[in-house]
N, CA, C and O atoms as a GROMACS GRO file, in nm:
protein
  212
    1UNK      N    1  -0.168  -7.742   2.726
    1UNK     CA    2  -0.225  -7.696   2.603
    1UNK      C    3  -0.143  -7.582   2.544
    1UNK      O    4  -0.120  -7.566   2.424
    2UNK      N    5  -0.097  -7.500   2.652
    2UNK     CA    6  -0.019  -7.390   2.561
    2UNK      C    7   0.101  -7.428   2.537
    2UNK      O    8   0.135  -7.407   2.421
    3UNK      N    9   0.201  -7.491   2.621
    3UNK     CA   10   0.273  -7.597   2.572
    3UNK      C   11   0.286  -7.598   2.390
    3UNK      O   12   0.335  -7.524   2.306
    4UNK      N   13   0.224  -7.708   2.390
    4UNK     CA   14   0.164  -7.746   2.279
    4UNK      C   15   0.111  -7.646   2.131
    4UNK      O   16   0.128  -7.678   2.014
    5UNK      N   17   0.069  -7.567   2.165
    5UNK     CA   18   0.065  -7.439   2.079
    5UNK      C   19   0.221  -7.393   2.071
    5UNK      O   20   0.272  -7.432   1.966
    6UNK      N   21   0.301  -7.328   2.145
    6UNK     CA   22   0.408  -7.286   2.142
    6UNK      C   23   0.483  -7.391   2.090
    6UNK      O   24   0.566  -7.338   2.016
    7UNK      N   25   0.498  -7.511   2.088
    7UNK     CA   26   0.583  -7.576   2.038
    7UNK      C   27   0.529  -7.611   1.887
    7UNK      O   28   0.609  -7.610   1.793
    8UNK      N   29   0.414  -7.637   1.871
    8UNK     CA   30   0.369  -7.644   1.705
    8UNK      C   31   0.376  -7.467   1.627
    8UNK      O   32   0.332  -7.420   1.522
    9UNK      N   33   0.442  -7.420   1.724
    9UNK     CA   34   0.400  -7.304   1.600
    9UNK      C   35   0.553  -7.252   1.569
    9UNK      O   36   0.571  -7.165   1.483
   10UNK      N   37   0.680  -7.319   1.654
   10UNK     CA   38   0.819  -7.338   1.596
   10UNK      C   39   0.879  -7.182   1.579
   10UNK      O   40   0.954  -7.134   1.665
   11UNK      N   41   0.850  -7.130   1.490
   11UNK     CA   42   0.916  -6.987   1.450
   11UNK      C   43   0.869  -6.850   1.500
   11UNK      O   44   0.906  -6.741   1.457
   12UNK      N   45   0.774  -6.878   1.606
   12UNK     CA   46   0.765  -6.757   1.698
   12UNK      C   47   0.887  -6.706   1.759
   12UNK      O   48   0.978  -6.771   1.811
   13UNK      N   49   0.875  -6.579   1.744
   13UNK     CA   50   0.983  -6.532   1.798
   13UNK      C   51   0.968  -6.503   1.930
   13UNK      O   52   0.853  -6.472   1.960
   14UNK      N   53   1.053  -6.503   2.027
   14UNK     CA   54   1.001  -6.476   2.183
   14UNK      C   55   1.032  -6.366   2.216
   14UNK      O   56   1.056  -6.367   2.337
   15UNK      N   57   1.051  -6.229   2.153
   15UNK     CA   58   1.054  -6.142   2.170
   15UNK      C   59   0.906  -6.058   2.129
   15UNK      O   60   0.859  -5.960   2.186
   16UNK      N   61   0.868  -6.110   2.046
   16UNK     CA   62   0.736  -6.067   2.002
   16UNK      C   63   0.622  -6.121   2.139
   16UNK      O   64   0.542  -6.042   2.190
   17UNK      N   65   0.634  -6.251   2.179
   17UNK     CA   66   0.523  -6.265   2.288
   17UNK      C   67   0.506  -6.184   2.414
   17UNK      O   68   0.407  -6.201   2.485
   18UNK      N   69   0.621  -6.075   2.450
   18UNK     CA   70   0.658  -5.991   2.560
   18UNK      C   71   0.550  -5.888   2.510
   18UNK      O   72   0.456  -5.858   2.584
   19UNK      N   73   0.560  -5.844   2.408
   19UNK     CA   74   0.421  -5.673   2.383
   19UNK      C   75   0.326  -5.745   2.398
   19UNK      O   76   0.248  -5.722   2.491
   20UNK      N   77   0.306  -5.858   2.309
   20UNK     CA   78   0.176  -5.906   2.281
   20UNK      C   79   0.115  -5.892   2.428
   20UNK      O   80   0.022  -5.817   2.457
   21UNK      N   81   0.171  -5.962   2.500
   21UNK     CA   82   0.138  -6.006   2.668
   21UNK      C   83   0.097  -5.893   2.739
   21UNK      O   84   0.001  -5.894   2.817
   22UNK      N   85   0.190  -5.762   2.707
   22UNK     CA   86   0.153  -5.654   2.780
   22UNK      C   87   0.027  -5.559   2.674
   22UNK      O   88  -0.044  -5.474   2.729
   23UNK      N   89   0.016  -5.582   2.550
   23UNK     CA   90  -0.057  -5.478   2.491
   23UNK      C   91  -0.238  -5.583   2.596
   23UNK      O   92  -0.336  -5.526   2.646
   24UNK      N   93  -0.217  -5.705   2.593
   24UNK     CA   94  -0.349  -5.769   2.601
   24UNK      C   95  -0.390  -5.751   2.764
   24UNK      O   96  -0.504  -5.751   2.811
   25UNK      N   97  -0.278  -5.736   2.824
   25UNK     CA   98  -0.320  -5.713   2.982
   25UNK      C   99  -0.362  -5.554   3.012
   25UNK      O  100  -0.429  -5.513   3.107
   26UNK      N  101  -0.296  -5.467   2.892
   26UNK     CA  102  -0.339  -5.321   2.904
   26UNK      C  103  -0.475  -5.320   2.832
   26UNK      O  104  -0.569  -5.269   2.892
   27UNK      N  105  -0.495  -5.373   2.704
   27UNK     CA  106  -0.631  -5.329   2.656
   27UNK      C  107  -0.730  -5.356   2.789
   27UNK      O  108  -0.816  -5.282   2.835
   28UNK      N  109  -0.682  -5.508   2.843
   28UNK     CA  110  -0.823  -5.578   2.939
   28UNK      C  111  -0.848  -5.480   3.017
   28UNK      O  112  -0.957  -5.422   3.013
   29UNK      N  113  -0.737  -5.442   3.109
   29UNK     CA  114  -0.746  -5.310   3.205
   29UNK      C  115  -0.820  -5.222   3.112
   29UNK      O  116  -0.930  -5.276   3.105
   30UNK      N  117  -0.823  -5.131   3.048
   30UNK     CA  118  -0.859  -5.071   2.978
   30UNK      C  119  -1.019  -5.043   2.961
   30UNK      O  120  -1.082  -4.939   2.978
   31UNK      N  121  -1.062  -5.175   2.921
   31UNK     CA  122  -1.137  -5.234   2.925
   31UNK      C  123  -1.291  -5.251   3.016
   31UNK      O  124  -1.410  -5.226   2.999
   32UNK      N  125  -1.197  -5.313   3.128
   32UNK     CA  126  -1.251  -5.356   3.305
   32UNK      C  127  -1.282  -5.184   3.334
   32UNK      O  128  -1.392  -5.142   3.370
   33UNK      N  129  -1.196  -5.122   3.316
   33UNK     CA  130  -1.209  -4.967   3.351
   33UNK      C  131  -1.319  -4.870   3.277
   33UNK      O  132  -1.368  -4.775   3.339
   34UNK      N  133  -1.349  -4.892   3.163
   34UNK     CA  134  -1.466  -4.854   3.107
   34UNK      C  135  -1.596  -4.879   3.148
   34UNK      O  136  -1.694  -4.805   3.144
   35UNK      N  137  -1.579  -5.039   3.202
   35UNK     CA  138  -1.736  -5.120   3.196
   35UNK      C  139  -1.768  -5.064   3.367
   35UNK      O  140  -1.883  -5.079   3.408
   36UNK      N  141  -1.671  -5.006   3.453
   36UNK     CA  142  -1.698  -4.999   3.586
   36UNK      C  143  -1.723  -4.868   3.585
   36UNK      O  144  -1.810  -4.826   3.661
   37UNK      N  145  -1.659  -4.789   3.509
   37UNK     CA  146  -1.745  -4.670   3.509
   37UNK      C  147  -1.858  -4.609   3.567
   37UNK      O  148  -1.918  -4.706   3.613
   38UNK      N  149  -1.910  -4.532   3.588
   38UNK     CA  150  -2.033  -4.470   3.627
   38UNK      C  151  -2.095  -4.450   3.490
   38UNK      O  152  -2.018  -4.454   3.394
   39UNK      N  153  -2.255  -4.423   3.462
   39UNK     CA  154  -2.328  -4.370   3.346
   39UNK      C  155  -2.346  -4.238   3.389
   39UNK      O  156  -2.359  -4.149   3.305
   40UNK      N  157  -2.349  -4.219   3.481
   40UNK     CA  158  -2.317  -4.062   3.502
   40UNK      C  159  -2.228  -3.997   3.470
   40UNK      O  160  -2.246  -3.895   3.404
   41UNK      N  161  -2.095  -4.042   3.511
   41UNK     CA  162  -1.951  -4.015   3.450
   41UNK      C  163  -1.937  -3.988   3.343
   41UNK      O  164  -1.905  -3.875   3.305
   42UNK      N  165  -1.956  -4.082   3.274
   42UNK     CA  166  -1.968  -4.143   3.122
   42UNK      C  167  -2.024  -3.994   3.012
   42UNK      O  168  -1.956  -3.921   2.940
   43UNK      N  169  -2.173  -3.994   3.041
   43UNK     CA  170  -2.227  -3.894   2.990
   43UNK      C  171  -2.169  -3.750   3.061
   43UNK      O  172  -2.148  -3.652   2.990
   44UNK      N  173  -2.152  -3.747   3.171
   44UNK     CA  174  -2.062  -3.600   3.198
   44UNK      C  175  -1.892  -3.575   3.097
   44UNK      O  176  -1.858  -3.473   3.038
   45UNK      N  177  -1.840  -3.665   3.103
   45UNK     CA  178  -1.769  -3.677   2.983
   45UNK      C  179  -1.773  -3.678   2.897
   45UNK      O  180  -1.677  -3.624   2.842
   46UNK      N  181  -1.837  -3.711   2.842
   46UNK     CA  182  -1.900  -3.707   2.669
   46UNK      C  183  -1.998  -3.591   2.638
   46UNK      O  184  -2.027  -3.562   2.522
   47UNK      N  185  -2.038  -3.542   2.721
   47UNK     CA  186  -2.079  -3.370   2.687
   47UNK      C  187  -1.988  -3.277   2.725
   47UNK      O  188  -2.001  -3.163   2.680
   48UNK      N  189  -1.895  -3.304   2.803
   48UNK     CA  190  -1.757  -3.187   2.837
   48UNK      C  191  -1.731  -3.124   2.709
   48UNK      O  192  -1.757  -3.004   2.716
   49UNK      N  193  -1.685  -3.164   2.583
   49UNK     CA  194  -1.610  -3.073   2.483
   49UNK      C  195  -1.740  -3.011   2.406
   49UNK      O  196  -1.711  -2.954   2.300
   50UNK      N  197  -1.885  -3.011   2.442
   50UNK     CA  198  -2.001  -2.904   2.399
   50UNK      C  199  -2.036  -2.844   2.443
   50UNK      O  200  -2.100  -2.756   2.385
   51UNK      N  201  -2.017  -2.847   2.635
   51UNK     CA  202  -2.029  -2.746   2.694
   51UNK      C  203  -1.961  -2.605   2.707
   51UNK      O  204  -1.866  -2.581   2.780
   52UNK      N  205  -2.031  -2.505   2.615
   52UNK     CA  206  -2.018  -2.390   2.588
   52UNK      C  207  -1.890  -2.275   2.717
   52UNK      O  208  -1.824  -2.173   2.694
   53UNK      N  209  -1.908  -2.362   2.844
   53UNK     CA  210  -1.894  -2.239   2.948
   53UNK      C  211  -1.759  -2.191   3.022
   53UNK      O  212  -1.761  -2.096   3.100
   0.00000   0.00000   0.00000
């Protein structure tokens, strides 16, 4: 199937599919790393820059 995509779409450049590849494996990480988080964490972080002390 991807095959097939890559070959119907002709004027991709294959220098462009190298970021693409890495920006989409960094957002996911990114991502995976948010959702595993703690809610404790989370909210201790997100009140850090109001805490006065």
């Amino acid at each position: 199937m991807y095959k097939y995509i890559l070959q119907s779409a002709g004027d991709i450049d294959w220098m462009a599919i190298g970021p693409l590849l890495i920006f989409f494996i960094f957002f996911t990480a990114v991502v995976i790393s948010a959702m595993i988080k703690s809610k404790k964490f989370v909210e201790k972080m997100g009140n850090l820059p109001l805490e006065e002390d």
